[in-house]
N, C-alpha and C positions, 0 to 999 in steps of 0.2 A: 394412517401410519406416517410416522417423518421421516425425512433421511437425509445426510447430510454427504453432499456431495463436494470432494475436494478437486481440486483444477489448478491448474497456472495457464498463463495467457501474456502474450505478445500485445500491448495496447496501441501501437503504430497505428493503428487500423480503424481504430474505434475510438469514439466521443465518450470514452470514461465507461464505468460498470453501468450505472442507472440509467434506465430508459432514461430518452428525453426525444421528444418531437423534432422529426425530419431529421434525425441524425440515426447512425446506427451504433450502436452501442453492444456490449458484451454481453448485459443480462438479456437483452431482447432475442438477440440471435438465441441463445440458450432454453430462453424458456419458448419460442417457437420448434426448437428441435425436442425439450422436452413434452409439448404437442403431441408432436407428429409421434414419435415413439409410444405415449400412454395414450391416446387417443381422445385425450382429454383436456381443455387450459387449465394450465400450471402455473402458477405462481414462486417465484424464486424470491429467497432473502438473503442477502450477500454479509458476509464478515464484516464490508465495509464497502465505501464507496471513492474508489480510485477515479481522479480527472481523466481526461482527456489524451491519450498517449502515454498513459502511467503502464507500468506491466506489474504482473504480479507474479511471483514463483512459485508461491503458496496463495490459496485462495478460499472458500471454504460457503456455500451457501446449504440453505436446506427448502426441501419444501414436503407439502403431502400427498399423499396418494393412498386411497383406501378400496380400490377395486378389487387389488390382487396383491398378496406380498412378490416385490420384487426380487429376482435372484441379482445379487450383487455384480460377483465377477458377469455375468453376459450383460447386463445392463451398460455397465461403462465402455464394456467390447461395443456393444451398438451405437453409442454416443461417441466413442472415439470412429467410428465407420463412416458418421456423417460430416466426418473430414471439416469439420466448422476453421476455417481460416484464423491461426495464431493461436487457436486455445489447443489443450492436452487436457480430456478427463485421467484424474488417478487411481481415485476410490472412491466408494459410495458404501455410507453406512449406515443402518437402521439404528435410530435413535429413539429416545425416549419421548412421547409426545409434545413434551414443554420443552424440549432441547434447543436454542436459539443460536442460529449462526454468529450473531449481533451481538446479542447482550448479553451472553454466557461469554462471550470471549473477554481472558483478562488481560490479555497481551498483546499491543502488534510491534512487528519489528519492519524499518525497512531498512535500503541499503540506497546511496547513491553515488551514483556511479561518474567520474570525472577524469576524461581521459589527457594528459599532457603531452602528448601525439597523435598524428592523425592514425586511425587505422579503421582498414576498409569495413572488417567483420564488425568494428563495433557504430557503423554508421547510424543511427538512430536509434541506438542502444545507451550512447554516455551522453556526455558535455564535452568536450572538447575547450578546456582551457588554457590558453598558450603563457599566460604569465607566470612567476615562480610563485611558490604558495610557502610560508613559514607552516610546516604540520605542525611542531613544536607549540606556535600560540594558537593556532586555531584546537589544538585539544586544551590548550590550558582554559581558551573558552568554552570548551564545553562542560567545566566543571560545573561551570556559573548557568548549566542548562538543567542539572540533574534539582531531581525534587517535583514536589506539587507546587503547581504555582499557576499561575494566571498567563497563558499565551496568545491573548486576544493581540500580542504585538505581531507576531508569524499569522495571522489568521486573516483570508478574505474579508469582507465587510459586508453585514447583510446576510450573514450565514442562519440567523433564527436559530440558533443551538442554544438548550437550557444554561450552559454554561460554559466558559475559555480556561478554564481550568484543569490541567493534564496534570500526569505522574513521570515523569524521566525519570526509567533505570539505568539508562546506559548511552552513551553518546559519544562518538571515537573517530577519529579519523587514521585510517592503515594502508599504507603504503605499498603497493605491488607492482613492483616495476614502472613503468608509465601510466598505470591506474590507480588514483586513489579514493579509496570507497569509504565512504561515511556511513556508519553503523549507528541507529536510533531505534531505543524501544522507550513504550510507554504504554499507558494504559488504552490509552486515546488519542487521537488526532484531533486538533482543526483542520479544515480544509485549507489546503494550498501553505498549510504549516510547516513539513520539512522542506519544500523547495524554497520556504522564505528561510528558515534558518539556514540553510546553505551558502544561502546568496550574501546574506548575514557574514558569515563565516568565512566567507570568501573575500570580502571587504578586512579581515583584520585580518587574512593569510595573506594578503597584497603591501599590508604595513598601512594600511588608511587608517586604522583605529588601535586599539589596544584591546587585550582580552578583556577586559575590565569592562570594556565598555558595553559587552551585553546584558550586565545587570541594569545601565541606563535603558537598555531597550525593554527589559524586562519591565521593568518599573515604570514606563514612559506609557504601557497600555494603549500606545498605537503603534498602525501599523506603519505610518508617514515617517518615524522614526530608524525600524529595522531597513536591511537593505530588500535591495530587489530580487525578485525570485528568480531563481535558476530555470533553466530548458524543461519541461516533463520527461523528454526523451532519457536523463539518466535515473527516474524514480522506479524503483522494485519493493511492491512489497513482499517480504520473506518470509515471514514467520508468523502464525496466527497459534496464540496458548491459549487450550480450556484448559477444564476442571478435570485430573487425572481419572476420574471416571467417565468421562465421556470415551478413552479407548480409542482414540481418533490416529494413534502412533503407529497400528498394522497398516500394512500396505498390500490392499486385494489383487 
């Protein structure tokens, strides 16, 4: 049986979702806790795979378990009991055998976060930028982000991904008093691709460039071109869309 198990988590803490050697990371803690609870190793698969100090609001993995059907509500009561540092389970839901965390998902959205004052509560929470930003041109550059298109220019190097080719539906930057938060959805990421676009973005809200000049970046298909990445500290991702039958919108 599968089930798809939804969470948010604090990434200050941890070396990104995926396991990886000598570090501790998010999936590892989790699927050691989901061990100890089924009495059995468990294997988890994540929506995605968030860096290193990235957080997530929404988050969404699934895995199987065929010894016993589980009861929902006391399941996540017992994984939220084992008090795992930064994360919050929220619901746990039995799915369809073939239900994929990953690749049924057609949406992610994140947010990042960019504080223009110092403040205490959001200490490794934002970015902390002290220079003025034009919001004005840096949305008029995001227009030049929306579409399918090729973002191997925002993308690590060496990432081995079938393709650098994403969908931008939405791209914004809003304004909330001392916090200004960058809103991006698409179909897909590259890795380390909206902290470059950020950083990007923040070179033409300084007056360095012109909005214009992200279709050069766009088109330039490196990444030597775009600017430098922003902190992880202000990455959130928000929002993961399936397929309205998956039913994933109750809250156990």
């Amino acid at each position: 049986m599968r089930y798809f198990l939804k969470l948010r988590y604090k990434g200050a803490q941890y070396r990104g979702w995926q396991i990886q050697p000598n570090v501790v990371s998010v999936q590892e803690v989790i699927n050691d806790s989901l061990e100890k609870l089924l009495g059995s190793s468990t294997e988890t698969i994540g929506c995605g795979r968030t860096d290193a100090g990235v957080h997530a609001r929404e988050f969404y993995l699934h895995f199987d378990f065929d010894k016993r059907e589980l009861d929902l509500k006391d399941f996540v009561l017992r994984l939220t009991g084992m008090k795992l540092p930064g994360i919050q389970f929220l619901s746990l839901h039995r799915m369809a055998d073939d239900a994929h965390a990953r690749f049924h998902a057609l949406s992610r959205s994140y947010e990042y976060w960019i504080i223009t004052e110092r403040d205490p509560f959001l200490d490794g929470l934002a970015y902390y930028h002290y220079k003025p930003l034009d919001i004005e041109a840096m949305n008029k550059a995001c227009s030049y982000l929306l579409g399918k298109k090729d973002f191997s220019c925002f993308s690590k190097t060496n990432t081995q991904v079938m393709t650098s080719i994403c969908d931008l539906s939405h791209a914004q930057f809003v304004v909330e008093d001392y916090k200004i938060i960058f809103k991006i959805t698409a179909n897909r990421f590259l890795r380390n691709m909206v902290r470059a676009i950020v950083g990007t973005l923040i070179e033409i809200g300084e007056g360095k460039r012109s909005p214009e000049w992200i279709e050069e970046v766009i088109h330039s298909q490196s990444r030597t071109v775009a600017g430098s990445s922003v902190e992880a500290c202000g990455l959130y991702l928000t929002k993961i869309t399936y397929p309205e039958n998956f039913n994933l919108s109750e809250q156990l």
